[in-house]
C-alpha positions as CSV (number, residue, x, y, z in Angstrom):
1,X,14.6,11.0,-19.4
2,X,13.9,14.8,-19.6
3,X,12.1,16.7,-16.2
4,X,9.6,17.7,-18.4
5,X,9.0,14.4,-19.8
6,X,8.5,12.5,-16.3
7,X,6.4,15.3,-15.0
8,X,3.0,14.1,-14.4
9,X,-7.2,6.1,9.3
10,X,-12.6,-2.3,32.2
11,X,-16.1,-0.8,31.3
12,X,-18.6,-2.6,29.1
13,X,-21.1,0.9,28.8
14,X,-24.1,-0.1,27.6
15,X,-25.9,3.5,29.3
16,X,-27.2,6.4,27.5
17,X,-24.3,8.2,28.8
18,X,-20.7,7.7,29.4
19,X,-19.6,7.2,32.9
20,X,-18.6,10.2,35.1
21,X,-14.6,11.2,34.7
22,X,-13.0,11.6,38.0
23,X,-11.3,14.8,38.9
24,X,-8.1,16.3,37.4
25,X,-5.0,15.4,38.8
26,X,-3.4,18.8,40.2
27,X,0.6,18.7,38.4
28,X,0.2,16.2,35.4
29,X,2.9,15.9,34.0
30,X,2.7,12.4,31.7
31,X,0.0,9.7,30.9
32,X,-0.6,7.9,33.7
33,X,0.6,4.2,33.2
34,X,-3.2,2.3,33.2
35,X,-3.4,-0.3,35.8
36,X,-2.3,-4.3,35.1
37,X,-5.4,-5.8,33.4
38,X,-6.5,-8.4,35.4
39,X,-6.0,-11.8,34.6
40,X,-9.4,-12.7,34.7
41,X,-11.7,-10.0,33.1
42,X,-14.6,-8.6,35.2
43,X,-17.9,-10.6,34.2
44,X,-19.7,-10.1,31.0
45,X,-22.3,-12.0,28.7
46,X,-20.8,-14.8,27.4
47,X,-19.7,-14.0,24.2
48,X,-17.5,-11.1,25.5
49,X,-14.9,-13.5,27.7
50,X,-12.2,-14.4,25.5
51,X,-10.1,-17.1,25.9
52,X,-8.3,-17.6,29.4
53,X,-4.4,-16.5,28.6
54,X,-1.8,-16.2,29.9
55,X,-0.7,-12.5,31.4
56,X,1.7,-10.2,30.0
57,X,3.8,-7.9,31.5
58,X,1.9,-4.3,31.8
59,X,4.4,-1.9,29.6
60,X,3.1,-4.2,26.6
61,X,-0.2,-1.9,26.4
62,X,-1.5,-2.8,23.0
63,X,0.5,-4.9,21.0
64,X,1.2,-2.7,17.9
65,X,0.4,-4.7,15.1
66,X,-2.7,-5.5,16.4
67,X,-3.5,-1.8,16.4
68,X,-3.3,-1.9,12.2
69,X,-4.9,-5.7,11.6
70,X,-7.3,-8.0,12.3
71,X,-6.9,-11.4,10.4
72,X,-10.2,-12.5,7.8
73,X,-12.2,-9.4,10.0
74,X,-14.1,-7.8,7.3
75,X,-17.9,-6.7,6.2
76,X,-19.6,-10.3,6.5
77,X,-17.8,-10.6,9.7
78,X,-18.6,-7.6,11.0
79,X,-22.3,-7.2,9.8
80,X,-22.5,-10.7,12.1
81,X,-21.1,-9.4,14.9
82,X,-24.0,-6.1,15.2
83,X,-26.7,-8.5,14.2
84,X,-25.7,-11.2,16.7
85,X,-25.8,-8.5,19.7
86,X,-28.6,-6.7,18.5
87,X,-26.2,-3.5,17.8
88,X,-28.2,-0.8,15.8
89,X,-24.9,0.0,13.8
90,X,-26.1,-3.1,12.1
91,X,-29.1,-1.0,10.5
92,X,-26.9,2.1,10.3
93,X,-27.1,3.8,6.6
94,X,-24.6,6.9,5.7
95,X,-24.7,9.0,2.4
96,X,-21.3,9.6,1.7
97,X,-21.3,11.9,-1.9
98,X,-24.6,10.9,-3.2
99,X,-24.1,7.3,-2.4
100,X,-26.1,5.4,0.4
101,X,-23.7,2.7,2.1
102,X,-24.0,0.9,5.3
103,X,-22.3,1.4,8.5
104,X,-20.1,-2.1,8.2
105,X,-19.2,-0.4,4.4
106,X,-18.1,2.7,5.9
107,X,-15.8,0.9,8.3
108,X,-14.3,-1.1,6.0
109,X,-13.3,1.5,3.9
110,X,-12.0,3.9,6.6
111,X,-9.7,1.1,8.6
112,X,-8.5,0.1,5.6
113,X,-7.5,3.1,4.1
114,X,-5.8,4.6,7.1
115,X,-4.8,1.0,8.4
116,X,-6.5,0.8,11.3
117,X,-7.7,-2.6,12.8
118,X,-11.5,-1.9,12.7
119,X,-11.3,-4.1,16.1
120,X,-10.2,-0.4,17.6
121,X,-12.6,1.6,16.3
122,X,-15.8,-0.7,17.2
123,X,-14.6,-1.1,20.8
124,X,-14.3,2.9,20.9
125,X,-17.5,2.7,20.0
126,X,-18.5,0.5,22.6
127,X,-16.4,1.6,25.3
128,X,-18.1,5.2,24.8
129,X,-21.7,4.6,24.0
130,X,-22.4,0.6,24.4
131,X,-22.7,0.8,20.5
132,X,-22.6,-3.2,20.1
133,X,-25.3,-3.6,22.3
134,X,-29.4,-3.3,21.8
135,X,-30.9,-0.3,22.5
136,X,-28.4,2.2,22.3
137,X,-29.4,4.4,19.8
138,X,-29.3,7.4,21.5
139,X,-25.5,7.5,21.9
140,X,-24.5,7.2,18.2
141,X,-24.6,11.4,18.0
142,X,-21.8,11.4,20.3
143,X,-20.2,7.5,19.3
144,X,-17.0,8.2,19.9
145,X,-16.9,10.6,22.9
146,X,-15.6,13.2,21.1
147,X,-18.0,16.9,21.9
148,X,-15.4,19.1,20.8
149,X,-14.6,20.8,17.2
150,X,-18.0,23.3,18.4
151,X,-20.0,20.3,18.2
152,X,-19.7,19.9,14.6
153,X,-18.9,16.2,15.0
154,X,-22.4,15.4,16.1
155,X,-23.3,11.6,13.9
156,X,-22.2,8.3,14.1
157,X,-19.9,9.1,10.5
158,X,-18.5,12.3,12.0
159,X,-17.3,10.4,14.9
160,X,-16.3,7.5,13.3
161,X,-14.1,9.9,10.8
162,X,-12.9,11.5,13.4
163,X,-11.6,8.8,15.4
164,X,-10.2,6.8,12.2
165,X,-8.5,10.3,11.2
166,X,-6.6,10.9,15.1
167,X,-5.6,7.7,15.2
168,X,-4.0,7.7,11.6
169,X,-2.6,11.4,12.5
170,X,-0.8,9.9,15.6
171,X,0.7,6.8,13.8
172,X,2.0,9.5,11.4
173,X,3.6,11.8,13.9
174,X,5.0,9.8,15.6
175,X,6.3,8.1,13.1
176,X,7.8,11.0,10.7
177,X,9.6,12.9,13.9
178,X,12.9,12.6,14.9
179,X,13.2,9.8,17.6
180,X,14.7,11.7,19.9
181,X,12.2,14.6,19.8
182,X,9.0,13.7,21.3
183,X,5.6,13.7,19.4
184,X,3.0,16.3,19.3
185,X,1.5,16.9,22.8
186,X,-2.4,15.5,23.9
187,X,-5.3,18.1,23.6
188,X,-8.1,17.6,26.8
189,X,-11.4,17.9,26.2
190,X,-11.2,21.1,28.3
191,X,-7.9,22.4,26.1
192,X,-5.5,21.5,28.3
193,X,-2.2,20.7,26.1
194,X,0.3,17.6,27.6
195,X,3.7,17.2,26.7
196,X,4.6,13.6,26.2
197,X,8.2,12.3,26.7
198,X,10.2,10.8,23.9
199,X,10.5,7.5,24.3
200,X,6.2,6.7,25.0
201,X,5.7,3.7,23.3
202,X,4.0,3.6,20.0
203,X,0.8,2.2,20.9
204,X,0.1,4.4,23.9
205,X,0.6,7.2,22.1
206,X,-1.6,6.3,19.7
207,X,-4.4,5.6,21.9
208,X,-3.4,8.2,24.0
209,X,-4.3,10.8,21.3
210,X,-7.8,9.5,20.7
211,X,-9.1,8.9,24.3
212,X,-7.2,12.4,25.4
213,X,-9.7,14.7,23.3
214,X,-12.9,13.0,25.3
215,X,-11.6,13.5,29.3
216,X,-9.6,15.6,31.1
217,X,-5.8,15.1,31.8
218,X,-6.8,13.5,35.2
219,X,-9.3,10.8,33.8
220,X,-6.5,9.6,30.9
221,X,-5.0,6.7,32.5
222,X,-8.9,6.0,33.7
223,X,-9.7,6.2,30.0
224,X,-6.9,4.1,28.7
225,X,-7.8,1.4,31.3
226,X,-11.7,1.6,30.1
227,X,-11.0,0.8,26.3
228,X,-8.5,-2.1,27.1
229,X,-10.9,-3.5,29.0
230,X,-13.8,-3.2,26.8
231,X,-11.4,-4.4,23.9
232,X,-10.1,-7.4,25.9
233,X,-13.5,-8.8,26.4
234,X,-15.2,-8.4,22.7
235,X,-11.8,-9.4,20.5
236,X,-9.3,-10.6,23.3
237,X,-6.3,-9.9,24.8
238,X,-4.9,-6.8,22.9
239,X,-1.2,-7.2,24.7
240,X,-0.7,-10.4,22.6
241,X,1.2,-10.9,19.6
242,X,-0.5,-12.9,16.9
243,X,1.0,-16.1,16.1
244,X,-1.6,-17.1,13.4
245,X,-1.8,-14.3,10.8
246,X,0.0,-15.5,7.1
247,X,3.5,-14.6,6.9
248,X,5.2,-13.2,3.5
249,X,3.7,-14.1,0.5
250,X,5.2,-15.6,-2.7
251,X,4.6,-13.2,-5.9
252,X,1.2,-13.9,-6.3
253,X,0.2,-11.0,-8.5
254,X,-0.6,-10.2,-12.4
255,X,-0.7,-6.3,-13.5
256,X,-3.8,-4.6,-12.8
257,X,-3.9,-3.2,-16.0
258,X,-4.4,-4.8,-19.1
259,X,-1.4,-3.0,-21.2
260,X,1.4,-1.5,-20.2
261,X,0.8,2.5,-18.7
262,X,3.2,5.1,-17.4
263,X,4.4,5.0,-14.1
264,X,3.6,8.5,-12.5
265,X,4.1,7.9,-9.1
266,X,6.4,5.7,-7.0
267,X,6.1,4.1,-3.4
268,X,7.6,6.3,-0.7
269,X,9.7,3.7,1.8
270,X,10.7,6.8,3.6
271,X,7.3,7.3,5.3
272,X,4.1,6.7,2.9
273,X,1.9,9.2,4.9
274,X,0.7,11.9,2.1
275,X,2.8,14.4,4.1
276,X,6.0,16.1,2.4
277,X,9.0,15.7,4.6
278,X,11.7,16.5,2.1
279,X,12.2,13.4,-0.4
280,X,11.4,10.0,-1.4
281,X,13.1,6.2,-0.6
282,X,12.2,4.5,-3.9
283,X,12.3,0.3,-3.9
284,X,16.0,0.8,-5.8
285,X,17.5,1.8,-2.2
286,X,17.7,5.5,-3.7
287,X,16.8,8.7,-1.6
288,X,15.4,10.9,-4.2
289,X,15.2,15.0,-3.4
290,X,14.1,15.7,-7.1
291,X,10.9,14.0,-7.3
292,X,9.4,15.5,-10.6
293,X,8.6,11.6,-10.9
294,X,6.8,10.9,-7.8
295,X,5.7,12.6,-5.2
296,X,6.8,12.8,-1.2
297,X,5.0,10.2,1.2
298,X,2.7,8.5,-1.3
299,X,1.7,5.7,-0.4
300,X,1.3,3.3,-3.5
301,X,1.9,3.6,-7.4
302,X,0.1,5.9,-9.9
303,X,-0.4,4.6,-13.0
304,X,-1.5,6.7,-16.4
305,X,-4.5,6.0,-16.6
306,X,-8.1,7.2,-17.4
307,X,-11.4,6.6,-18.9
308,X,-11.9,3.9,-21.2
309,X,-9.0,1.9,-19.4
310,X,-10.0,-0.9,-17.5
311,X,-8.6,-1.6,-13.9
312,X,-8.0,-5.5,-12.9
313,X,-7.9,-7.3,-9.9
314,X,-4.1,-8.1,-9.5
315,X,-5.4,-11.2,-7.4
316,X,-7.8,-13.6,-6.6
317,X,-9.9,-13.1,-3.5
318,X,-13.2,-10.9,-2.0
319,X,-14.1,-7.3,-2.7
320,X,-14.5,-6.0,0.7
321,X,-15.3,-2.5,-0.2
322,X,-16.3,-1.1,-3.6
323,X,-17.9,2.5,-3.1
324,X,-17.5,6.6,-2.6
325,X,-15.0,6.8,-0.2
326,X,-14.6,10.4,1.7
327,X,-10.8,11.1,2.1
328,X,-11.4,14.7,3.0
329,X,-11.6,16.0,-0.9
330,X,-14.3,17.9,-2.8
331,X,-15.6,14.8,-4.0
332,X,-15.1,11.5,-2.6
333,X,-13.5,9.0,-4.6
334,X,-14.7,5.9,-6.2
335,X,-12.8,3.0,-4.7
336,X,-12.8,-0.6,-4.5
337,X,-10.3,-2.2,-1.3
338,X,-9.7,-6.3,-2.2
339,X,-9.0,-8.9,0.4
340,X,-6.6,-11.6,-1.1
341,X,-7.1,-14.0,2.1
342,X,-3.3,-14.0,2.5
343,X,-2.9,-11.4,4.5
344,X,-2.7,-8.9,1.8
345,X,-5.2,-6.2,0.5
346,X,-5.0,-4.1,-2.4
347,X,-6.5,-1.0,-3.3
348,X,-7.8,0.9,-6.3
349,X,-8.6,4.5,-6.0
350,X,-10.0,7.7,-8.1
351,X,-12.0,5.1,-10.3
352,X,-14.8,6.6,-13.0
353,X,-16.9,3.8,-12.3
354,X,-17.0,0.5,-10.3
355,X,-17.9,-3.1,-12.0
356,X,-18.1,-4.9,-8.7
357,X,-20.1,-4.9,-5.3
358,X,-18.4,-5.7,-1.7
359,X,-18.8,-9.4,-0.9
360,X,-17.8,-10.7,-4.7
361,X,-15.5,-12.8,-5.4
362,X,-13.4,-11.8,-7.7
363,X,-10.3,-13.1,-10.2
364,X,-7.0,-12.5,-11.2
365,X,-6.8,-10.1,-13.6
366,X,-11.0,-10.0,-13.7
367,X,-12.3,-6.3,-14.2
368,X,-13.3,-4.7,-11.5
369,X,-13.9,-0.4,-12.8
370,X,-12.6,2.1,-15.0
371,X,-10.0,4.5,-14.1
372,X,-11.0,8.1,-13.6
373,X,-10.2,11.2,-11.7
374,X,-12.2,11.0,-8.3
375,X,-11.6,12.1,-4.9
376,X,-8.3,14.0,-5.2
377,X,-6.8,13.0,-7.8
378,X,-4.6,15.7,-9.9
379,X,-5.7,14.3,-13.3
380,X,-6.9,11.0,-14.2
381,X,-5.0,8.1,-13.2
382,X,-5.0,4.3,-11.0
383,X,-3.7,4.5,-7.6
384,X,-2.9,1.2,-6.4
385,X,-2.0,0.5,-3.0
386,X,-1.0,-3.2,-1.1
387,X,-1.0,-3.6,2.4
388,X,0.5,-6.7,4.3
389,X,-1.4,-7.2,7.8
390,X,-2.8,-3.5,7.5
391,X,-0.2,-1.6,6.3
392,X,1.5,-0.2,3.8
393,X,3.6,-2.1,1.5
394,X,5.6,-1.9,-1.8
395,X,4.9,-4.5,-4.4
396,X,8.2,-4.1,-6.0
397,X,9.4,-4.9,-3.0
398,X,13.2,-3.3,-1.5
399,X,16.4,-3.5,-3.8
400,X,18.3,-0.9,-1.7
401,X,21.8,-2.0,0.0
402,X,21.0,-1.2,3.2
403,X,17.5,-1.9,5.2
404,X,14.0,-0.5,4.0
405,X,13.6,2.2,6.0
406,X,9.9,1.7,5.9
407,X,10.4,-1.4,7.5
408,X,12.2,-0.5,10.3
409,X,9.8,2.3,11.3
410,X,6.7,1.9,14.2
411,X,4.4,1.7,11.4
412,X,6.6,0.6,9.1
413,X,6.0,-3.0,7.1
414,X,8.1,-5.8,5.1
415,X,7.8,-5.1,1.4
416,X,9.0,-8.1,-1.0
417,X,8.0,-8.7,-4.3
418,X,5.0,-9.1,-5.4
419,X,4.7,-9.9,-9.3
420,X,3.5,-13.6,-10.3
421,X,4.6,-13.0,-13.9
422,X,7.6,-11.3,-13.9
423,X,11.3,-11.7,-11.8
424,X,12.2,-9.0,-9.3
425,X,14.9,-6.3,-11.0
426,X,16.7,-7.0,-7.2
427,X,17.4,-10.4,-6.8
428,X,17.7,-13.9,-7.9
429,X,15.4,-15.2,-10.5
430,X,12.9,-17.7,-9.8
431,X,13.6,-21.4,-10.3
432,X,13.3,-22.0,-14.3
433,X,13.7,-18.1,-15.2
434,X,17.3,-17.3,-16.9
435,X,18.0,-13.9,-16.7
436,X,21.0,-12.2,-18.4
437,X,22.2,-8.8,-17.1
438,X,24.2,-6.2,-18.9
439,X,26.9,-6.6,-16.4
440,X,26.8,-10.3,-16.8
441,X,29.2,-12.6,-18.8
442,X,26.6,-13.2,-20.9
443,X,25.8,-9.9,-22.5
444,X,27.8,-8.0,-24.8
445,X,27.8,-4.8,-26.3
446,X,29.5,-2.4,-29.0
447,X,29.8,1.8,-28.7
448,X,29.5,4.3,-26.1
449,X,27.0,3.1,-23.8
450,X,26.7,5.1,-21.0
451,X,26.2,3.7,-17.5
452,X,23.5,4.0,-14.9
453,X,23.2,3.4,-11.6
454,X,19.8,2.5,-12.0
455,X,18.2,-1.2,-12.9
456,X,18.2,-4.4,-12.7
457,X,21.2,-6.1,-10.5
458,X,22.0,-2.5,-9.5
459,X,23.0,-0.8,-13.0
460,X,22.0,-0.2,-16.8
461,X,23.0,1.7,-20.1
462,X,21.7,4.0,-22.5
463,X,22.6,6.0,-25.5
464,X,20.7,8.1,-27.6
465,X,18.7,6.7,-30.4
466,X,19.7,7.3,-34.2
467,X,16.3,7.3,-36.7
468,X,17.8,5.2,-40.0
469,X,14.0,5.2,-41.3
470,X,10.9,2.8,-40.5
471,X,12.7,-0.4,-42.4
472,X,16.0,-0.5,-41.1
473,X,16.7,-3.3,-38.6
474,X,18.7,-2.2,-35.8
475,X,22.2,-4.4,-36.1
476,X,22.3,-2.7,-39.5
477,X,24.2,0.5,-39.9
478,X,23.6,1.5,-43.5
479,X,25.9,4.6,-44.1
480,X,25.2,6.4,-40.7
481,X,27.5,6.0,-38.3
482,X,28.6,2.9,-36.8
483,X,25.5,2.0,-34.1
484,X,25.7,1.0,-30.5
485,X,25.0,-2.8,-30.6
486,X,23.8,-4.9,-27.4
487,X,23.6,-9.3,-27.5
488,X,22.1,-11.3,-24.8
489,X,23.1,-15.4,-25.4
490,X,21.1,-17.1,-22.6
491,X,22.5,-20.4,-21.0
492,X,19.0,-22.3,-21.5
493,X,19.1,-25.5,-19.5
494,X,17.1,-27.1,-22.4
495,X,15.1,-26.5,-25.4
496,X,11.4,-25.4,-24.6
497,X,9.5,-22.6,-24.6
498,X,10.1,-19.4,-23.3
499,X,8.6,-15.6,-23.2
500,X,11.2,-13.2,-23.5
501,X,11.6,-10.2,-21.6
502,X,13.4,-6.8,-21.3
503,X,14.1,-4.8,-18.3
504,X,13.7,-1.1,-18.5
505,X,14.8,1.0,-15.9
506,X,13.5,4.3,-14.7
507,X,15.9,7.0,-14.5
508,X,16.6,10.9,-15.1
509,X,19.2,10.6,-18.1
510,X,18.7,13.6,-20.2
511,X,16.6,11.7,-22.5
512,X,13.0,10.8,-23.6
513,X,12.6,7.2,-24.3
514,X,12.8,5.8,-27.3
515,X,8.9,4.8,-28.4
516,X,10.2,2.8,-30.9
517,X,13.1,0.6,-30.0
518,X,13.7,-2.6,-31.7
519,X,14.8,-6.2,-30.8
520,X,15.8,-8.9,-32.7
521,X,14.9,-12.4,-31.3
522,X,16.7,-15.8,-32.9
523,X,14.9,-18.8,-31.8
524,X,14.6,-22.2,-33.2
525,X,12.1,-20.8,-36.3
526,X,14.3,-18.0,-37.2
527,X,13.9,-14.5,-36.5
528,X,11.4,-12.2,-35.0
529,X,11.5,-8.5,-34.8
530,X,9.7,-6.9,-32.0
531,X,9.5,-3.4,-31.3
532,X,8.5,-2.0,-27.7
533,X,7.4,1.5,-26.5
534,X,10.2,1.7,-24.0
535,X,8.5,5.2,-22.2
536,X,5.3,3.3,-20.7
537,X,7.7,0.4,-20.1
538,X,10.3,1.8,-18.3
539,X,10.5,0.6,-14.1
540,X,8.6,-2.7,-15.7
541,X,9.2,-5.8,-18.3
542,X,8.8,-5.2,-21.7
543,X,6.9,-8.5,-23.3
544,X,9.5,-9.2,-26.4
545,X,6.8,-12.5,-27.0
546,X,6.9,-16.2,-26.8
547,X,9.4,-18.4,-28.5
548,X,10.9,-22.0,-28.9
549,X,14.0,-21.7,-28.2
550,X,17.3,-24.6,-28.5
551,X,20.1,-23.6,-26.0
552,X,22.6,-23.0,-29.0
553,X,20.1,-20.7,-31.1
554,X,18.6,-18.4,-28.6
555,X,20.4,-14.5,-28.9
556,X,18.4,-11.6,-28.6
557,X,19.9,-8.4,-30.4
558,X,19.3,-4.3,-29.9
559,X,20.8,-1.3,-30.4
560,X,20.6,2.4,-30.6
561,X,19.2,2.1,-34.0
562,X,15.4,2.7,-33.5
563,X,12.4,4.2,-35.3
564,X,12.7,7.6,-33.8
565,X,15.7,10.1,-33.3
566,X,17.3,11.5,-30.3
567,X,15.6,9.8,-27.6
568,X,16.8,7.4,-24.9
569,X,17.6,3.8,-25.4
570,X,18.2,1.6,-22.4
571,X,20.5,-2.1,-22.4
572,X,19.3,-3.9,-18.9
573,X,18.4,-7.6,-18.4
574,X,16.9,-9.8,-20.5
575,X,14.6,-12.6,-19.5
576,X,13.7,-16.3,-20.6
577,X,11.0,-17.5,-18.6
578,X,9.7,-20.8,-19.6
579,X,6.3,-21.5,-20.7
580,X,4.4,-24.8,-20.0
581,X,3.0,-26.3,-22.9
């Protein structure tokens, strides 16, 4: 396709104040390594003392996933927890863009968006102003500690945004530099700038940067010690792994829109952080420097959408936000964050309107708003975003040869595949689903294609289109010249139904795709003509329809014959997918 075609977050303190912070040390020179928690945690009300477990070794500070998820944590479980200790966050209201939504809604929405376990930021909260206990009201102007900025933080949702945007500006930096360069150095409350050494560990750092900006460089390690503390005995032992959250998940979702729109924008595996650092990983295993089709560090897929098009839920499972959400833009943006009980979230941003409330249950493929231009989106469009445990992940999952980078990195998650009703362009077909692939044995073709690099198994092919007018079929050559003809003969394993589908890829080529490109089916009835839009198909399935098929009659037939000239035609896999009666 053409350039211009494709462009388009040890001390329960329940006093008004927090607790003095000791002197500076005279020559710091790191963070101070926080002493061993003890094994058993000084006393509290009963329902702070978690479980007795066993100790880990001190270096394992926070254990790093834990600092992006907390499993089935969301608003009805965290309105209980303020109601049951009396917290006034429970009662807490916050207009974000002409929109009242309660404190539990806010927090929600900001963990989740900036993948933060919202077990972090309520135990800031505590650590600093007793915030989960009764009668603390008079330290939510100051909630998370923070006095700096002038004092223009002053609020419960100026601290809270604060925190959830330090700790999400951390994960980032340290995760976008060079390894062997260390991250950006801690700011004291008193301006006092610290180097940090390469090799800190993820989750120090991390906390590191939001506890810095509230002490001096003396009272860090003090600091650091505070919060685990305060964590340890409201949620548990932060040092240990979690050996009950859901692993990987099956493809378990349907499209979230109800026809097929443009892809605009891809998934970044390189680092999805909104923050340009010179190109994009796409899910083919491609490092991509011109991105006139998607944009450096974005962190889902943008789909070309607007008002009247309705946005589905691509799962089953509980709206846990659905509301303005402020990501910093002139106006905040209409969004709506699903849990799918699984582990796995997904979100819909930029929406014109919402059709569904937090604490719903909702459907696959039930609607759930209309797609629209809030917050900051560059024209109207879906953004749709998955996370797995908290973070970040690719629905299309990772074709590349070698491993997802994403994956690898501190913040980094394992992307798979996520589509119920389709098979992954990257690997094996699910049991049932025949797939035939242009570079299989069989597929055959006729003419010039050209080869891509791009698609499914690793490689397609194209031509440009010839226009033989509205009627002609496209294995018929009339008196132009001879066309480019492409045959699928699947292997079926029996005679059945099946729903037939074609691969487009999504590659630069030099060509516009052909909105008119033809298929001939032969099933068991005879023959069907469909005819697909291949430019919003392309990087998906086209639907080709449902057929009965007999193992010696099913063939499906294209070409470069089509209903418009000079544009792009693309030969990939074709797939029978069986349909239960």
């Amino acid at each position: 396709m053409t350039l211009l075609g494709l462009v388009v977050a040890l001390v329960l303190v329940a006093c008004a104040t927090p607790p003095p912070v000791p002197p500076p040390s005279p020559t710091p020179t790191n963070i101070p390594t926080p002493s061993a928690m003890p094994t058993a945690m000084p006393s509290a009300a009963p329902t702070d003392v978690p479980p007795a477990a066993t100790p880990l070794p001190t270096d394992a500070l926070f254990e790093p996933q834990r600092l992006s998820y907390a499993h089935n944590f969301n608003g009805p479980q965290i309105q209980a927890l303020l109601e049951e200790r009396g917290s006034p966050l429970a009662s807490v209201r916050i207009q974000v863009g002409g929109r009242t939504q309660s404190f539990t809604d806010v927090l929600v929405g900001l963990s989740s968006l900036y993948s933060i376990n919202p077990e972090v930021l309520l135990a800031l909260m505590h650590y600093h102003g007793g915030l989960l206990n009764a009668g603390s009201n008079d330290n939510l102007a100051w909630a998370m500690g923070y006095q700096g900025d002038g004092g223009n933080r002053r609020g419960v949702y100026s601290q809270l945004r604060w925190a959830a945007r330090e700790i999400r500006a951390a994960t980032r930096e340290y995760t976008l530099r060079n390894p062997s360069d260390p991250p950006p150095p801690l700011v004291f409350a008193d301006g006092t700038r610290q180097p940090v050494s390469a090799d800190i560990a993820f989750s120090r750092y991390v906390l590191a940067r939001v506890l810095a900006p509230t002490t001096n460089p003396g009272g860090l390690g003090w600091r650091i010690d505070g919060f685990l503390n305060t964590y340890a005995r409201l949620f548990g032992d932060p040092r240990q792994p979690p050996t009950d959250w859901p692993a990987l998940a099956q493809p378990f979702m349907v499209s979230p829109m109800a026809q097929i729109f443009p892809v605009t924008s891809f998934f970044d595996h390189d680092a999805p952080f909104l923050r340009e650092n010179g190109g994009i990983d796409t899910f083919w295993g491609r490092h991509e420097t011109d991105i006139a089709f998607a944009y450096d560090g974005h962190t889902g897929w943008d789909y070309a959408m607007g008002p009247p098009d309705v946005v589905l839920a691509a799962a089953a499972g509980e709206v846990t936000f659905a509301g303005n959400s402020d990501d910093g833009c002139p106006t905040p943006a209409k969004a709506v964050i699903i849990d799918h009980g699984n582990g796995y979230r997904s979100l819909y941003w930029h929406l014109h309107s919402m059709s569904v409330e937090a604490g719903q249950q909702v459907a696959a493929g039930e609607e759930i708003g209309i797609a629209g231009d809030s917050g900051c989106a560059n024209g109207a469009h879906l953004h749709f975003q998955v996370q797995y445990l908290g973070r970040d992940v690719d629905p299309y999952g990772w074709c590349g040869a070698t491993p997802d980078p994403w994956a690898a990195k501190p913040a980094g998650q394992v992307s798979v595949w996520l589509w119920a009703d389709t098979p992954s362009p990257c690997g094996p077909p699910a049991a049932g689903v025949v797939v035939v692939d242009d570079a299989g044995p069989d597929f055959s073709s006729s003419g010039d294609w050209q080869l891509n690099a791009v698609g499914y198994a690793g490689g397609s092919r194209y031509a440009a289109s010839s226009f033989p007018g509205s009627n002609l079929q496209p294995w018929r050559s009339a008196a132009l010249a001879p066309p480019l003809v492409a045959a699928w003969r699947p292997q079926l394993p029996s005679s059945g139904r099946y729903r037939v589908l074609a691969y487009i890829p999504y590659a630069l080529n030099g060509l516009d795709e052909s909105r008119e490109q033809r298929y001939l089916i032969h099933h068991r009835d005879g023959s069907s003509l469909a005819t697909i839009n291949a430019e919003d198909a392309r990087n998906w399935w086209a639907d080709l329809g449902t057929y009965e098929f007999t193992p010696t009659e099913a063939l499906v037939l294209s070409g470069s014959l089509t209903g418009d000239l000079r544009r792009g035609v693309w030969i990939d896999a074709v797939a029978f997918v069986p349909v239960e009666k």
